[in-house]
C-alpha positions in Angstrom: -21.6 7.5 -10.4 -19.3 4.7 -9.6 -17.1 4.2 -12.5 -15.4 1.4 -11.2 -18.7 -0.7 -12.2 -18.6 0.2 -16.1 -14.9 1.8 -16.7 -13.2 -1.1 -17.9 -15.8 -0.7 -21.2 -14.1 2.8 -22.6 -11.2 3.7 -20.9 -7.5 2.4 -18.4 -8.5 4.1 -15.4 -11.3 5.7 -13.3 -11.8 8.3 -10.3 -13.1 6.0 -7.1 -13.0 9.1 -4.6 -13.5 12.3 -4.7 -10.9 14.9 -4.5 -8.4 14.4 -1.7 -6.6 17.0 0.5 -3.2 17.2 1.9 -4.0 15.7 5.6 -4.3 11.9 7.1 -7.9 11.8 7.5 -8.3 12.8 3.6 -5.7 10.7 2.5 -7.3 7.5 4.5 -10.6 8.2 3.4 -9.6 8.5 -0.3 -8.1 4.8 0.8 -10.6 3.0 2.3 -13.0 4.5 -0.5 -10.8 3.1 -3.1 -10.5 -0.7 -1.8 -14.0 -1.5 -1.4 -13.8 -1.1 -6.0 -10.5 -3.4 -5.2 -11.8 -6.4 -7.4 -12.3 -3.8 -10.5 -9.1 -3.6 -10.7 -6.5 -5.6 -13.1 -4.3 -5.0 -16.1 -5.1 -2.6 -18.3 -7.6 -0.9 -16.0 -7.3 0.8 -12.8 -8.6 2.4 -9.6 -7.9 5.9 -9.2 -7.9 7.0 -5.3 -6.7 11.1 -6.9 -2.9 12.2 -6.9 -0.1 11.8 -4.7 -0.3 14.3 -2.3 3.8 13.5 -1.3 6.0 17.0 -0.9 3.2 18.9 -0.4 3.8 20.1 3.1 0.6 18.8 4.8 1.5 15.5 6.2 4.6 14.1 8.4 6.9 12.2 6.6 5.5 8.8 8.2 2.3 9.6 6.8 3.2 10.8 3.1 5.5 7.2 3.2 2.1 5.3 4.3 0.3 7.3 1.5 2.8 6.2 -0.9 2.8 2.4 0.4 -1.2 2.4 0.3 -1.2 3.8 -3.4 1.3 1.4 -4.1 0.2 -1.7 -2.7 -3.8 -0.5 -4.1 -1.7 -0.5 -7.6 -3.2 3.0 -8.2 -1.7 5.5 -10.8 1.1 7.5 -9.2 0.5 11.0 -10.2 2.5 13.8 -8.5 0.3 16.3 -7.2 3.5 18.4 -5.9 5.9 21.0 -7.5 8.2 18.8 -9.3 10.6 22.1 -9.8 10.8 22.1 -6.0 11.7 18.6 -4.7 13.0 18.2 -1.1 15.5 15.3 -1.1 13.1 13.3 1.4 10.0 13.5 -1.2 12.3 12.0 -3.7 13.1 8.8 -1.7 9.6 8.5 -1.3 8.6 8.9 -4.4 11.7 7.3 -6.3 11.8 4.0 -4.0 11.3 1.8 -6.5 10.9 -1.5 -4.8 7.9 0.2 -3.8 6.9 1.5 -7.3 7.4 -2.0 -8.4 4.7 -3.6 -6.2 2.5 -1.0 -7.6 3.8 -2.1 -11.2 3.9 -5.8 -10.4 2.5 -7.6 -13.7 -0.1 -9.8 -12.0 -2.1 -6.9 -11.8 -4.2 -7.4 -8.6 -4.9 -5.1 -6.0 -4.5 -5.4 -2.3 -7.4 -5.4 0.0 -7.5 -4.2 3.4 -7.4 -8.2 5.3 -7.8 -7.2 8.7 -8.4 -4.5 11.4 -8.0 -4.6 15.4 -9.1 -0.6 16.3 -7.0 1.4 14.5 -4.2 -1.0 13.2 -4.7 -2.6 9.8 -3.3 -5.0 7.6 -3.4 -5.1 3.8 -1.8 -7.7 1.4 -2.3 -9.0 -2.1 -0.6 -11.6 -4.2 2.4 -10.6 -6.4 3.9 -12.4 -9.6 6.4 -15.4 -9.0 4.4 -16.7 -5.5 5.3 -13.6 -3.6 2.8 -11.5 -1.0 2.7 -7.4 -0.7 2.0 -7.1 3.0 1.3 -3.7 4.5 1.0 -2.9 8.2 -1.0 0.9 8.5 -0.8 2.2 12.1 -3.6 4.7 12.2 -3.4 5.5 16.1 -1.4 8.3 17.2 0.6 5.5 19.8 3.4 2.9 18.9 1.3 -0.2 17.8 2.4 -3.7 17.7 0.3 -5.6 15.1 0.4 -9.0 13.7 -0.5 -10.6 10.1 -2.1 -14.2 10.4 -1.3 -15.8 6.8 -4.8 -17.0 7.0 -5.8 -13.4 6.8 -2.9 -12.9 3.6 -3.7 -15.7 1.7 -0.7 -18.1 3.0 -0.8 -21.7 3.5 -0.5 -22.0 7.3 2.9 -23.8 7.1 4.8 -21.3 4.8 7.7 -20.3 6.0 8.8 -16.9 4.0 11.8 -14.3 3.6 10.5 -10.3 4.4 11.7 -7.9 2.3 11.2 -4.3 3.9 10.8 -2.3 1.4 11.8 1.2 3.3 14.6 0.0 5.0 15.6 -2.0 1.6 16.7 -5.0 3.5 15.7 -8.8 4.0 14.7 -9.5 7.4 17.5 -12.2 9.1 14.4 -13.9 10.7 12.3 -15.9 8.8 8.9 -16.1 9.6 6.3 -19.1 9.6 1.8 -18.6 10.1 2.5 -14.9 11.2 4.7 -12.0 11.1 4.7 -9.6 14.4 5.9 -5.6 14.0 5.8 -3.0 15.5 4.7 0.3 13.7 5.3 3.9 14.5 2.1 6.2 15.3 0.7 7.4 12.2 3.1 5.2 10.1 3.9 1.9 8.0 5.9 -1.2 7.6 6.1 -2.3 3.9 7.3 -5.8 2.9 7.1 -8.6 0.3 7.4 -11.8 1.1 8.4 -14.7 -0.7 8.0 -18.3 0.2 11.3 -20.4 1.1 11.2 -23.4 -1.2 
């Protein structure tokens, strides 16, 4: 019934899937369905895309740290869906990174959108308090991908040279970058960074 359209009115947060399932192709899906509500979404109400399905056992760890960055970046509620009693040490770097959890907490409140796609590569991005940009690179392909983000697609002034932070690696990039950013992305995997313009 499409809460998105009226759930601002009575309540913080609404269901814009239905229920996902511990594999890529669900966890993709409940994605994609999610972004197309991604102008619904601001502070004090939020899409819902369903619960984190991170430490459940049904994904690769590539793909539960892409379903983490997509949540993230989509500012969607981060509700475990796993045993918390039972934590592996690698679901709780996922799910404890929190320069990741703070994109997804960032105060301006606005969601990312899904800016391009060439085949199975995509690129999402959305603006982030204090001039910064949450840029996400999704490699959906089971093959090594090299993909690159046009800051006309990120919303960027052409001639804005930026610092990358990557989020995973927790590092900023020694390169600075200027119109586009170039990666390469694992099959079935992410790069994650915020960049912020070099005054």
């Amino acid at each position: 019934m499409h809460p998105a359209l009226w759930g601002a009115r009575v309540g913080n947060s609404w269901r814009t899937s239905n229920d996902i399932s511990d594999n890529w192709n669900s966890m993709l899906t409940r994605a994609d369905m999610n972004e197309v509500y991604a102008d619904y979404a601001r502070p004090g109400g939020w899409n819902d895309p369903d619960m984190l399905e991170v430490g459940n056992g049904g994904m690769k760890h590539d793909e539960y740290i892409t379903h983490f960055s997509l949540w993230a970046i989509s500012k969607a509620p981060l509700l475990l869906g796993c045993d918390v009693r039972n934590l592996t040490k690698e679901t709780m770097d996922i799910i404890t990174n929190k320069e990741v959890i703070a994109v997804d907490q960032d105060p301006l409140g606005v969601q990312a959108k899904k800016v391009r796609m060439i085949g199975n590569n995509e690129i999402w991005a959305g603006p982030l308090s204090n001039y910064k940009t949450a840029l996400l690179f999704v490699n959906r392909s089971p093959d090594v991908a090299k993909i690159t983000a046009f800051w006309d697609d990120i919303g960027l002034p052409e001639k804005t040279e930026v610092q990358a932070r990557d989020l995973w690696q927790h590092t900023t990039l020694e390169e600075t970058f200027k119109g586009q950013m170039t990666v390469s992305v694992n099959r079935h995997a992410c790069l994650m960074f915020v960049l912020t313009p070099i005054a």
